[in-house]
CHARMM internal coordinates of N, CA and C (Angstrom, degrees):
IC EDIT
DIST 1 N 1 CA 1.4479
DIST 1 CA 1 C 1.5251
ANGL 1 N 1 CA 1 C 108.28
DIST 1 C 2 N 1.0480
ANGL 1 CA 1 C 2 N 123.78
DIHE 1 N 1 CA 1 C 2 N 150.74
DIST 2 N 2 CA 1.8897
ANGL 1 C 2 N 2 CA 138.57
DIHE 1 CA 1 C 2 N 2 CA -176.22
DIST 2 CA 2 C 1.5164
ANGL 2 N 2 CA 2 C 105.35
DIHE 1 C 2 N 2 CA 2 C -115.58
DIST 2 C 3 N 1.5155
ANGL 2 CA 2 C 3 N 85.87
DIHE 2 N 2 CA 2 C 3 N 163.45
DIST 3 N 3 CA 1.2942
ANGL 2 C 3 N 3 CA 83.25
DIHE 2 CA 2 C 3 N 3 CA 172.09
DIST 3 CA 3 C 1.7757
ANGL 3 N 3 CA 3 C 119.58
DIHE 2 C 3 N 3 CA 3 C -98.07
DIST 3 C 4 N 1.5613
ANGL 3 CA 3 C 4 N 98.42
DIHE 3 N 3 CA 3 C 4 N 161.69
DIST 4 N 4 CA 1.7362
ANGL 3 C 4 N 4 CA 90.53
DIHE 3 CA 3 C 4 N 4 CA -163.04
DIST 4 CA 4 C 1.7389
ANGL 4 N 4 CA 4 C 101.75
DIHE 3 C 4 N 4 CA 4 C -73.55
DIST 4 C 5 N 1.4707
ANGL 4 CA 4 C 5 N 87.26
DIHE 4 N 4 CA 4 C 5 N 150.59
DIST 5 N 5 CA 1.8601
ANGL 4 C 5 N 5 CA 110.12
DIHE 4 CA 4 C 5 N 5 CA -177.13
DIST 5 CA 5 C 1.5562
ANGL 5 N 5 CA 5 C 109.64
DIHE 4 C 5 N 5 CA 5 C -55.92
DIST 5 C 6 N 1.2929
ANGL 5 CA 5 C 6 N 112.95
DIHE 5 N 5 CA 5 C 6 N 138.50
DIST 6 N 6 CA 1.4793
ANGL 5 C 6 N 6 CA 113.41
DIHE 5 CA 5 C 6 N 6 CA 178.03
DIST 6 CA 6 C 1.5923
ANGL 6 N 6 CA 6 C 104.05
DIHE 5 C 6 N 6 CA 6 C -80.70
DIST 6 C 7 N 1.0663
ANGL 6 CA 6 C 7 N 134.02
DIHE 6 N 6 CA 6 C 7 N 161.37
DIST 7 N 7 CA 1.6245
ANGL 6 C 7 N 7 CA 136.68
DIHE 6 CA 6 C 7 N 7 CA 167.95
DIST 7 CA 7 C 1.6421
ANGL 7 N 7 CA 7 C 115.03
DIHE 6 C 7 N 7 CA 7 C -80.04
DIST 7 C 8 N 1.4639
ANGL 7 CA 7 C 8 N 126.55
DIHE 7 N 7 CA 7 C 8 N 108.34
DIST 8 N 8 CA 1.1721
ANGL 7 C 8 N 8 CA 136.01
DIHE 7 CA 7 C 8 N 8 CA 175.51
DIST 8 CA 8 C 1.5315
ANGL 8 N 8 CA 8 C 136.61
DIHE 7 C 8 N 8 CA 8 C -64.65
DIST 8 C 9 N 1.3920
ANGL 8 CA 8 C 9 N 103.05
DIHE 8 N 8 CA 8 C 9 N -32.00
DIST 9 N 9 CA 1.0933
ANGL 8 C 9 N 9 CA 123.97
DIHE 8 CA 8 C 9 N 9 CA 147.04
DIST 9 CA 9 C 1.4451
ANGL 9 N 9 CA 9 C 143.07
DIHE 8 C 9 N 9 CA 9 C -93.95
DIST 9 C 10 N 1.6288
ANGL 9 CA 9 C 10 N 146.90
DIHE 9 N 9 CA 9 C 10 N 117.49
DIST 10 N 10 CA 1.1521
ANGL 9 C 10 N 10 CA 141.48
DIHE 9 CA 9 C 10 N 10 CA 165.47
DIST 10 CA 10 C 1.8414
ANGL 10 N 10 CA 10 C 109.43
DIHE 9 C 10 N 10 CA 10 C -31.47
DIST 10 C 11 N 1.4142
ANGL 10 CA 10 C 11 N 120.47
DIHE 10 N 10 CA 10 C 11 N 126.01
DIST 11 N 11 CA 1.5974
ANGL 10 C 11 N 11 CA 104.30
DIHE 10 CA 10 C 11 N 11 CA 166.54
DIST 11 CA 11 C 1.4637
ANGL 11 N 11 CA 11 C 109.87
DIHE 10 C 11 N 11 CA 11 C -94.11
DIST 11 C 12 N 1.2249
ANGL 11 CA 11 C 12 N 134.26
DIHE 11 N 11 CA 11 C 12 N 32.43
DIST 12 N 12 CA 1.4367
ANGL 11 C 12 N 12 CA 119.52
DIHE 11 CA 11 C 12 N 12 CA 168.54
DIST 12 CA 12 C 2.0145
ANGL 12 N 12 CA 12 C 80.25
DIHE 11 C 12 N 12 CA 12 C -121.37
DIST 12 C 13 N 1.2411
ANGL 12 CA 12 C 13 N 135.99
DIHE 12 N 12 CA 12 C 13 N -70.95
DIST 13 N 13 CA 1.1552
ANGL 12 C 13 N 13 CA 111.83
DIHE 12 CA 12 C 13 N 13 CA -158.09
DIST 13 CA 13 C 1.1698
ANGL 13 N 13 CA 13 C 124.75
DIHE 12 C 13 N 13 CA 13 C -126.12
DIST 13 C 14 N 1.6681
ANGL 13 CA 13 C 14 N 114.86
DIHE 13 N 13 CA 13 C 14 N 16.68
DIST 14 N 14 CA 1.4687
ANGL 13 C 14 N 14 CA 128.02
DIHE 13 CA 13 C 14 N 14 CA 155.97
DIST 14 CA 14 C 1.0870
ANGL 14 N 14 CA 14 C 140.84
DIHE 13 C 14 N 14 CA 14 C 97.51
DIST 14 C 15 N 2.0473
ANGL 14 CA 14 C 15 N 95.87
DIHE 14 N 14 CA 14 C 15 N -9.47
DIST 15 N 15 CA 1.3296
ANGL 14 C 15 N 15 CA 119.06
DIHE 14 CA 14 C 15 N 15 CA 171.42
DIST 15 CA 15 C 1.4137
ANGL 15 N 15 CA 15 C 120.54
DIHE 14 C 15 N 15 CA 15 C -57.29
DIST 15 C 16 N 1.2026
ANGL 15 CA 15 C 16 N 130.20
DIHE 15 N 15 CA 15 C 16 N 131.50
DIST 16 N 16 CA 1.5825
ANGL 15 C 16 N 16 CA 127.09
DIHE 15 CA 15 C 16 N 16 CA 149.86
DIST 16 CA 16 C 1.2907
ANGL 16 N 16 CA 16 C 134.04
DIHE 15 C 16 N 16 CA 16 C -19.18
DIST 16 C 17 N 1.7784
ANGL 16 CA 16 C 17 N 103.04
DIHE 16 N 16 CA 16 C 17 N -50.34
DIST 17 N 17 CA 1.1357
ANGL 16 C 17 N 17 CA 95.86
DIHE 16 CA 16 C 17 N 17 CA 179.82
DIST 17 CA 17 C 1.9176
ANGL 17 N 17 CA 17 C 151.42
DIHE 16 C 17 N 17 CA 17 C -104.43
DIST 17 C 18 N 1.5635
ANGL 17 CA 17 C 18 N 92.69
DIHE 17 N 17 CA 17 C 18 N 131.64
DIST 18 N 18 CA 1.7613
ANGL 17 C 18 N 18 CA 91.20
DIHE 17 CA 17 C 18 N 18 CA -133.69
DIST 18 CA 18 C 1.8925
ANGL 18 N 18 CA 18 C 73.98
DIHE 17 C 18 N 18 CA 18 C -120.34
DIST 18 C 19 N 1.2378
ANGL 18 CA 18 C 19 N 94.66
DIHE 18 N 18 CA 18 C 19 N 156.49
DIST 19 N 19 CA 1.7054
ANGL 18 C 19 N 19 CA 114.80
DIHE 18 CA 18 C 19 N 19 CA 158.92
DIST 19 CA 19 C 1.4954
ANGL 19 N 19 CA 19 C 116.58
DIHE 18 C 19 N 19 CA 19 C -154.18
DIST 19 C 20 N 1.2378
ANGL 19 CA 19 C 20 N 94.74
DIHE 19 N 19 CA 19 C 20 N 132.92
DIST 20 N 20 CA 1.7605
ANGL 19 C 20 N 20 CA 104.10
DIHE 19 CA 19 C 20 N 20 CA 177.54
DIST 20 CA 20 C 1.1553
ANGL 20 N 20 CA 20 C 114.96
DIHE 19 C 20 N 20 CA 20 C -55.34
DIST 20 C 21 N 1.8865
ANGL 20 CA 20 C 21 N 128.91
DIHE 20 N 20 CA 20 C 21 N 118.99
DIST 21 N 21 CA 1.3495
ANGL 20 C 21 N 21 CA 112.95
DIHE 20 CA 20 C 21 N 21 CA -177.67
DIST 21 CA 21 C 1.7769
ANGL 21 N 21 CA 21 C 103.97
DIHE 20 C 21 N 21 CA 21 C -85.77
DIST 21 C 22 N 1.5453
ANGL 21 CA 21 C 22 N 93.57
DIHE 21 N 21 CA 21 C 22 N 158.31
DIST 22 N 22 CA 1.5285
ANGL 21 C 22 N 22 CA 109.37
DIHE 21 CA 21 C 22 N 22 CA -146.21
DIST 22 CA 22 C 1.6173
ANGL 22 N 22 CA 22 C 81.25
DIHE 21 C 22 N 22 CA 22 C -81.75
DIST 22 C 23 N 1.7694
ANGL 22 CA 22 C 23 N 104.17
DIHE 22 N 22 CA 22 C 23 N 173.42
DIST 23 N 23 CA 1.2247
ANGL 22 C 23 N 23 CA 120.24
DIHE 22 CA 22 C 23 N 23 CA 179.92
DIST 23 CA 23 C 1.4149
ANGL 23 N 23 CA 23 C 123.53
DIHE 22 C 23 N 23 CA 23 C -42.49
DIST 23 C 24 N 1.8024
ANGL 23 CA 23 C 24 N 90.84
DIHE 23 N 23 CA 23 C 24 N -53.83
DIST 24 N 24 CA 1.9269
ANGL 23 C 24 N 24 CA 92.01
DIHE 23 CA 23 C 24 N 24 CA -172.64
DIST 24 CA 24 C 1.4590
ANGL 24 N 24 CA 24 C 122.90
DIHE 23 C 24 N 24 CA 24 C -95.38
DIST 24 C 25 N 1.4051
ANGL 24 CA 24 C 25 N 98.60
DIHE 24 N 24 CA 24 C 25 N 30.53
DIST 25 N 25 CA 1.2562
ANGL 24 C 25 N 25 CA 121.66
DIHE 24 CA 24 C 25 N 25 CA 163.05
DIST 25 CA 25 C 1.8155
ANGL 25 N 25 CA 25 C 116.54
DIHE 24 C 25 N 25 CA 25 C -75.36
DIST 25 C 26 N 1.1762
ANGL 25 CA 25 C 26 N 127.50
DIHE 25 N 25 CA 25 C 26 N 126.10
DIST 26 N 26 CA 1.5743
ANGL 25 C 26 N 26 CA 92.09
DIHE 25 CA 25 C 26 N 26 CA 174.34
DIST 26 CA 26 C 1.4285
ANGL 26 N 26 CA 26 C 113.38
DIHE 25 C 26 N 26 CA 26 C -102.99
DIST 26 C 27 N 2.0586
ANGL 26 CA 26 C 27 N 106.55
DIHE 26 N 26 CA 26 C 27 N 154.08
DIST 27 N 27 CA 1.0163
ANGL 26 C 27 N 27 CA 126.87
DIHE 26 CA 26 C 27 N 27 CA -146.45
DIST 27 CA 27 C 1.9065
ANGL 27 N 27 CA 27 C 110.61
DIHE 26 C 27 N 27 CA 27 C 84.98
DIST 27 C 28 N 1.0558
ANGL 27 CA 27 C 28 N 134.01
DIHE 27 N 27 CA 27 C 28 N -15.39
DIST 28 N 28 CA 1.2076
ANGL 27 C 28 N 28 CA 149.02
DIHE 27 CA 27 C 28 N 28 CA -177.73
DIST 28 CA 28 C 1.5819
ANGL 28 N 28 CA 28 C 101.58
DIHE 27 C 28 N 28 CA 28 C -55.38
DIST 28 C 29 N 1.7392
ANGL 28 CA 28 C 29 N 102.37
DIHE 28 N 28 CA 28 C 29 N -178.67
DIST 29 N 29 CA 1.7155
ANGL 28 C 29 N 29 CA 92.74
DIHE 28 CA 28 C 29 N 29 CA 155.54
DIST 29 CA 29 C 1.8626
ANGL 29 N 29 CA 29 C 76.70
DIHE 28 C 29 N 29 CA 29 C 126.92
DIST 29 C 30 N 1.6974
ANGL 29 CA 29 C 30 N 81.28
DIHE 29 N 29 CA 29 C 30 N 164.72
DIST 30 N 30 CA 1.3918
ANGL 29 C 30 N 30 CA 105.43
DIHE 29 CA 29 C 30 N 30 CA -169.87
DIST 30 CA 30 C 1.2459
ANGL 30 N 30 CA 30 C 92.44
DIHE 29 C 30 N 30 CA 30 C -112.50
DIST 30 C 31 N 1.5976
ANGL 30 CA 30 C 31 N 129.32
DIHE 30 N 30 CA 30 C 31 N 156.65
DIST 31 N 31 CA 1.6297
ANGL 30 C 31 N 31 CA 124.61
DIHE 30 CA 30 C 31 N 31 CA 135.69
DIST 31 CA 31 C 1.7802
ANGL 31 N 31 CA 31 C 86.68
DIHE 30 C 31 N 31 CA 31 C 123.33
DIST 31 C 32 N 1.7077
ANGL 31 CA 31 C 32 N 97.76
DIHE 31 N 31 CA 31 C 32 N -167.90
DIST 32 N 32 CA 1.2650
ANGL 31 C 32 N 32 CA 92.14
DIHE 31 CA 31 C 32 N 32 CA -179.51
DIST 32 CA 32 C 1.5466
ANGL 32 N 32 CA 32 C 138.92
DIHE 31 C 32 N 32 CA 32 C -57.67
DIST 32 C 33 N 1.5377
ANGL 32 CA 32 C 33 N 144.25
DIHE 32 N 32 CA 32 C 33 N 109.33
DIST 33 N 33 CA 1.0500
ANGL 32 C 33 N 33 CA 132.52
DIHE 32 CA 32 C 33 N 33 CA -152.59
DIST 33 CA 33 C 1.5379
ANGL 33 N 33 CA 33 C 136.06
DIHE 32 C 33 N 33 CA 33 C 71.17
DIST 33 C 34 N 2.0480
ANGL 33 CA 33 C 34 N 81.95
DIHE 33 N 33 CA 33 C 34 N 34.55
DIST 34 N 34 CA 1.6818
ANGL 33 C 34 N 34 CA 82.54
DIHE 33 CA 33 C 34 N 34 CA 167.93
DIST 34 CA 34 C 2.1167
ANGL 34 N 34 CA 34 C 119.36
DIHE 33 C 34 N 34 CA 34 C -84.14
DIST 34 C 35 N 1.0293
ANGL 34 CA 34 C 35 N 83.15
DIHE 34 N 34 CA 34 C 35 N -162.31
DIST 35 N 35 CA 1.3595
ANGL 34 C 35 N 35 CA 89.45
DIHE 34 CA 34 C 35 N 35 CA -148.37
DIST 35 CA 35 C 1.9292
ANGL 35 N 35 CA 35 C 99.47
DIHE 34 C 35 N 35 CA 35 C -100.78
DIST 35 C 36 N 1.2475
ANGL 35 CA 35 C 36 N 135.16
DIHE 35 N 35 CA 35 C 36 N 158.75
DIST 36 N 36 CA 1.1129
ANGL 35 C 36 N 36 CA 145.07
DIHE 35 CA 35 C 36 N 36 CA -152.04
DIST 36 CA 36 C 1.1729
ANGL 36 N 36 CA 36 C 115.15
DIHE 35 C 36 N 36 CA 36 C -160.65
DIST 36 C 37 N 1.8414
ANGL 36 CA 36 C 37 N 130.38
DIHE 36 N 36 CA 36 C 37 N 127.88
DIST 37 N 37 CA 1.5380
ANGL 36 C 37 N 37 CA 133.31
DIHE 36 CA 36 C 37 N 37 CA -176.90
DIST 37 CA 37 C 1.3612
ANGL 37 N 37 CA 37 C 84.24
DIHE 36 C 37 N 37 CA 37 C -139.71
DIST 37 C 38 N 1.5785
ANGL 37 CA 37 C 38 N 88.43
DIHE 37 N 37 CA 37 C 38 N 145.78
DIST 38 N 38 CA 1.3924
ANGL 37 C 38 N 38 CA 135.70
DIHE 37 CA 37 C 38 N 38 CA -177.93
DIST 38 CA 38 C 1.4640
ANGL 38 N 38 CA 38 C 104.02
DIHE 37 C 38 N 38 CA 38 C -91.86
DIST 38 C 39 N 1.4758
ANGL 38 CA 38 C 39 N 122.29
DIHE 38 N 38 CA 38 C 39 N 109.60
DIST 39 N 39 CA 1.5255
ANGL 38 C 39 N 39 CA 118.82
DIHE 38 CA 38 C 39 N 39 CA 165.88
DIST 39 CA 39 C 1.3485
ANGL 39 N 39 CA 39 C 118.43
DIHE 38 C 39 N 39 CA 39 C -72.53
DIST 39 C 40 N 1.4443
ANGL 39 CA 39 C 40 N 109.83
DIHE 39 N 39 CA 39 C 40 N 2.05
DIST 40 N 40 CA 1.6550
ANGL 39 C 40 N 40 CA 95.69
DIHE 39 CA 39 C 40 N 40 CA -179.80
DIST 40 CA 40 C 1.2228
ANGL 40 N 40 CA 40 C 115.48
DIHE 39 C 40 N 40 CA 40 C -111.77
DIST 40 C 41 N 1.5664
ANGL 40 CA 40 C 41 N 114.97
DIHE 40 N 40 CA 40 C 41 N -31.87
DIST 41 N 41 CA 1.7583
ANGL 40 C 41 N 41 CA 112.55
DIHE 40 CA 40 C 41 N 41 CA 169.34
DIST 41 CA 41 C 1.6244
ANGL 41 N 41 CA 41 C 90.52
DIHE 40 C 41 N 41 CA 41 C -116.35
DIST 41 C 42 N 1.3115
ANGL 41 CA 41 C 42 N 133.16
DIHE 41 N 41 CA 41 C 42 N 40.12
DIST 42 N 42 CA 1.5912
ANGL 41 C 42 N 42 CA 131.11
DIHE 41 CA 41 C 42 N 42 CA 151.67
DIST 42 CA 42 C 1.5519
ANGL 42 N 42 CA 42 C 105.31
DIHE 41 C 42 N 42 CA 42 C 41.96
DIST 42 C 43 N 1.5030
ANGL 42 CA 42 C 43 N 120.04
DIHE 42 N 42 CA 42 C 43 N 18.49
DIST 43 N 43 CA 1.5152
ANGL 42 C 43 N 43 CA 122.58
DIHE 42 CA 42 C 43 N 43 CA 160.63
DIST 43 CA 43 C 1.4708
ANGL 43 N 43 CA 43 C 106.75
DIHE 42 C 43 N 43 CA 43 C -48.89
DIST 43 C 44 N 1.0101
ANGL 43 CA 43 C 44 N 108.69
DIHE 43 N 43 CA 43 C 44 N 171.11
DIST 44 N 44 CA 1.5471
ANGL 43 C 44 N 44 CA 118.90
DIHE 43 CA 43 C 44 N 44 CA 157.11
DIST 44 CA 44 C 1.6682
ANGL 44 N 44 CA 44 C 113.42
DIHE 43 C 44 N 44 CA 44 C -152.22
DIST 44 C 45 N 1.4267
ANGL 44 CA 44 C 45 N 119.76
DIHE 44 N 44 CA 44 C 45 N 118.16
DIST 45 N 45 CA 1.2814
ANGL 44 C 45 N 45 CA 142.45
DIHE 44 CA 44 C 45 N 45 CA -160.21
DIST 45 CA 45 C 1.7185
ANGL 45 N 45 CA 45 C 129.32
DIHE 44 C 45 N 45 CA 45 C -108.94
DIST 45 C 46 N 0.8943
ANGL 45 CA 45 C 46 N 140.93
DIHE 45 N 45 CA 45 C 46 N 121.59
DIST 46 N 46 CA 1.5061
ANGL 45 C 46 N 46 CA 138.96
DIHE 45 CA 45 C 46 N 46 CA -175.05
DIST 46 CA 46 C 1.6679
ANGL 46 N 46 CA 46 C 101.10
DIHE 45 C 46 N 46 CA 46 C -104.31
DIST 46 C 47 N 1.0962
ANGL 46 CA 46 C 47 N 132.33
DIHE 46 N 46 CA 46 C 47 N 146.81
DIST 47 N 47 CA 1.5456
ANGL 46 C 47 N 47 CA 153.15
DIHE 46 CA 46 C 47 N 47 CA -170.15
DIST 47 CA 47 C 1.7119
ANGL 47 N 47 CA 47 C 97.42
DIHE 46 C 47 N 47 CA 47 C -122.94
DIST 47 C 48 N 1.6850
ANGL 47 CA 47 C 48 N 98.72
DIHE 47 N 47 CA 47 C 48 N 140.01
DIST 48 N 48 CA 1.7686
ANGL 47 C 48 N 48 CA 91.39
DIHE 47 CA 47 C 48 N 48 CA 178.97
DIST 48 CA 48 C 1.5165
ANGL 48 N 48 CA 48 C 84.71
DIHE 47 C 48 N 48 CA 48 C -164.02
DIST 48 C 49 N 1.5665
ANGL 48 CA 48 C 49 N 104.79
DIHE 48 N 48 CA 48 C 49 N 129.83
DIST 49 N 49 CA 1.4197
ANGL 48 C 49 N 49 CA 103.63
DIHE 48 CA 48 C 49 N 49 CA 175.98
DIST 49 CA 49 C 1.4252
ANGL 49 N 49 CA 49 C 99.37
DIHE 48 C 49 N 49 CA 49 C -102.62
DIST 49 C 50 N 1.4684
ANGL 49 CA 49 C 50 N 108.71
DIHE 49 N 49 CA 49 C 50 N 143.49
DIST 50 N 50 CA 1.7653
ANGL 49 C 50 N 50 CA 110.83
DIHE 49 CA 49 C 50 N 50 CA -173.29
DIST 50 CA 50 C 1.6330
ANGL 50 N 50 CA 50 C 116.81
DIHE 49 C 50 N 50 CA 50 C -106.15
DIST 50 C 51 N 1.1495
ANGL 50 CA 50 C 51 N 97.04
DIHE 50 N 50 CA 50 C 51 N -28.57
DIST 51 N 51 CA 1.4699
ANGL 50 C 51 N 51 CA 100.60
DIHE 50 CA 50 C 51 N 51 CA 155.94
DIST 51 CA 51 C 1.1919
ANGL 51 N 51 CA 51 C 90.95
DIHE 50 C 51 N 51 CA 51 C 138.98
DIST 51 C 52 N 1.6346
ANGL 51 CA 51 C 52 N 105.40
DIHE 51 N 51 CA 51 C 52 N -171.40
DIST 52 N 52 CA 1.7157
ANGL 51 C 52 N 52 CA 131.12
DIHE 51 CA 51 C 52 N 52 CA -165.27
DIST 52 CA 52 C 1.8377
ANGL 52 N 52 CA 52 C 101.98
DIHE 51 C 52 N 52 CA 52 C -96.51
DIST 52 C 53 N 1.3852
ANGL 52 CA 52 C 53 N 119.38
DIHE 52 N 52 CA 52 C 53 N 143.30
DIST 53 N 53 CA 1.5264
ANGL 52 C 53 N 53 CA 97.57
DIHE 52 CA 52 C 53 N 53 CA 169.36
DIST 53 CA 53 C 1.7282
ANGL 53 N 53 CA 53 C 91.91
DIHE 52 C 53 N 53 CA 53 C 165.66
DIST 53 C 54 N 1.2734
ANGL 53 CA 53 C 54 N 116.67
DIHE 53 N 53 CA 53 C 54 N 165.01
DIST 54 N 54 CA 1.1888
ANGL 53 C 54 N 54 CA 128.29
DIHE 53 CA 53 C 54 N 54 CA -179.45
DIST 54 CA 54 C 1.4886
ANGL 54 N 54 CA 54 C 115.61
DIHE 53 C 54 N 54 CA 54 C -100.72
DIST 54 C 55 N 1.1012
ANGL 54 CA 54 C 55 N 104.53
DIHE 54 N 54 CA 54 C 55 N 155.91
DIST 55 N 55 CA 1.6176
ANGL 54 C 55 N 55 CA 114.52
DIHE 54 CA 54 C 55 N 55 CA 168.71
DIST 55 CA 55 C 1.5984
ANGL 55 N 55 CA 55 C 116.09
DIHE 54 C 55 N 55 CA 55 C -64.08
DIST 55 C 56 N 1.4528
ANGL 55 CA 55 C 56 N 119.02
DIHE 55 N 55 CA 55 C 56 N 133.97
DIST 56 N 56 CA 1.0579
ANGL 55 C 56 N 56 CA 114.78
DIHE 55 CA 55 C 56 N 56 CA 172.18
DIST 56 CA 56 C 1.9690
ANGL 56 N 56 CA 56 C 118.96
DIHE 55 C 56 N 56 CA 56 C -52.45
DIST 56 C 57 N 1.4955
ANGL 56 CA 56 C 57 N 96.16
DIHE 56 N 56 CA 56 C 57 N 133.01
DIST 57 N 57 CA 1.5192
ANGL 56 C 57 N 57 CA 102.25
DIHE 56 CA 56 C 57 N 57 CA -178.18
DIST 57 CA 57 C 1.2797
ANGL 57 N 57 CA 57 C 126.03
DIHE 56 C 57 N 57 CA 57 C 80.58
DIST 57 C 58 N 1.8347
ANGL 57 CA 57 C 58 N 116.86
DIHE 57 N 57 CA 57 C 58 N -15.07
DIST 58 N 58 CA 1.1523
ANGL 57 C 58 N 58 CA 123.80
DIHE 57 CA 57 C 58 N 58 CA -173.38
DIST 58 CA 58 C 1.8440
ANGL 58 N 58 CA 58 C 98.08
DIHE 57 C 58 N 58 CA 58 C -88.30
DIST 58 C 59 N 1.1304
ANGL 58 CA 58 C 59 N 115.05
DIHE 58 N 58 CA 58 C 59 N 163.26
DIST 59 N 59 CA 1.1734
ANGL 58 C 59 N 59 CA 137.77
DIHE 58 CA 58 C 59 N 59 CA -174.00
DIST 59 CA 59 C 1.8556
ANGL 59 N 59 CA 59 C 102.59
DIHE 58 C 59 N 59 CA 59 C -141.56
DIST 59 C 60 N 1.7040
ANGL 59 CA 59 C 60 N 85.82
DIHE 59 N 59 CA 59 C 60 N 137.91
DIST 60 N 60 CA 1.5331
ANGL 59 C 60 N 60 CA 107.94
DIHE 59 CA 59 C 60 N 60 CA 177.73
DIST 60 CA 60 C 1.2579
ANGL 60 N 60 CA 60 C 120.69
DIHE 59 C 60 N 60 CA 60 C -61.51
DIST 60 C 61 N 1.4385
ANGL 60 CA 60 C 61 N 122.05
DIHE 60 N 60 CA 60 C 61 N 113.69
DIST 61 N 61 CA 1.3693
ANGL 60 C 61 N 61 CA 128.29
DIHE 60 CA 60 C 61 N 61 CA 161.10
DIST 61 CA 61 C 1.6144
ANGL 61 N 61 CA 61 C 91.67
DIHE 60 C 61 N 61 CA 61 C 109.05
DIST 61 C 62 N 1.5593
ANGL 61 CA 61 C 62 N 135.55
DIHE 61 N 61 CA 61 C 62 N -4.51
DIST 62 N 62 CA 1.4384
ANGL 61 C 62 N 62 CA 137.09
DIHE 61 CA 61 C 62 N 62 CA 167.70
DIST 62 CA 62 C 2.0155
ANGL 62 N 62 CA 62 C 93.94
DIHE 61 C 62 N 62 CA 62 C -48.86
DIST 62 C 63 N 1.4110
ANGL 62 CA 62 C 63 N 81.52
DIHE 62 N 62 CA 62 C 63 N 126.87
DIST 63 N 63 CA 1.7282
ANGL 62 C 63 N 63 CA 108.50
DIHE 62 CA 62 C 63 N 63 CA 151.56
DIST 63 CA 63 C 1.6906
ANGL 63 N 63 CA 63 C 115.60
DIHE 62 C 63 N 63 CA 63 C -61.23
DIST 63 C 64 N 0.7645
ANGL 63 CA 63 C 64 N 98.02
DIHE 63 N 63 CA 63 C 64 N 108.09
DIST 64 N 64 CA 2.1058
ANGL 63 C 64 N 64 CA 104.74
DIHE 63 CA 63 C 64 N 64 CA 171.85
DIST 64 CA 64 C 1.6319
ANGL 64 N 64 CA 64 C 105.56
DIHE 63 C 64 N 64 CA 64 C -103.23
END
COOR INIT
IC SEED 1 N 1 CA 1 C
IC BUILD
């Protein structure tokens, strides 16, 4: 097992530059669904993978 991928891009404005906010920050924290600020628009962002799965009604390998 690895460790999970940091986010390379900001999702509000795309900049690079990102730093994990620290624990005693709140919203902060280590582990799954820590927390992330944007030095360029000073957002601060959480990442959450929800899982694998299909669209209701859609079928695998359907043409869209």
């Amino acid at each position: 097992m690895s460790e999970r991928q940091a986010p390379f891009y900001c999702p509000y404005c795309g900049d690079e530059d990102l730093e994990p906010l620290p624990a005693d920050v709140a919203g902060g924290g280590t582990g799954a669904g820590a927390a992330w600020r944007c030095r360029a628009c000073l957002r601060a962002f959480r990442l959450k993978f929800v899982g694998l799965g299909t669209i209701a009604g859609t079928e695998r390998g359907a043409v869209r």
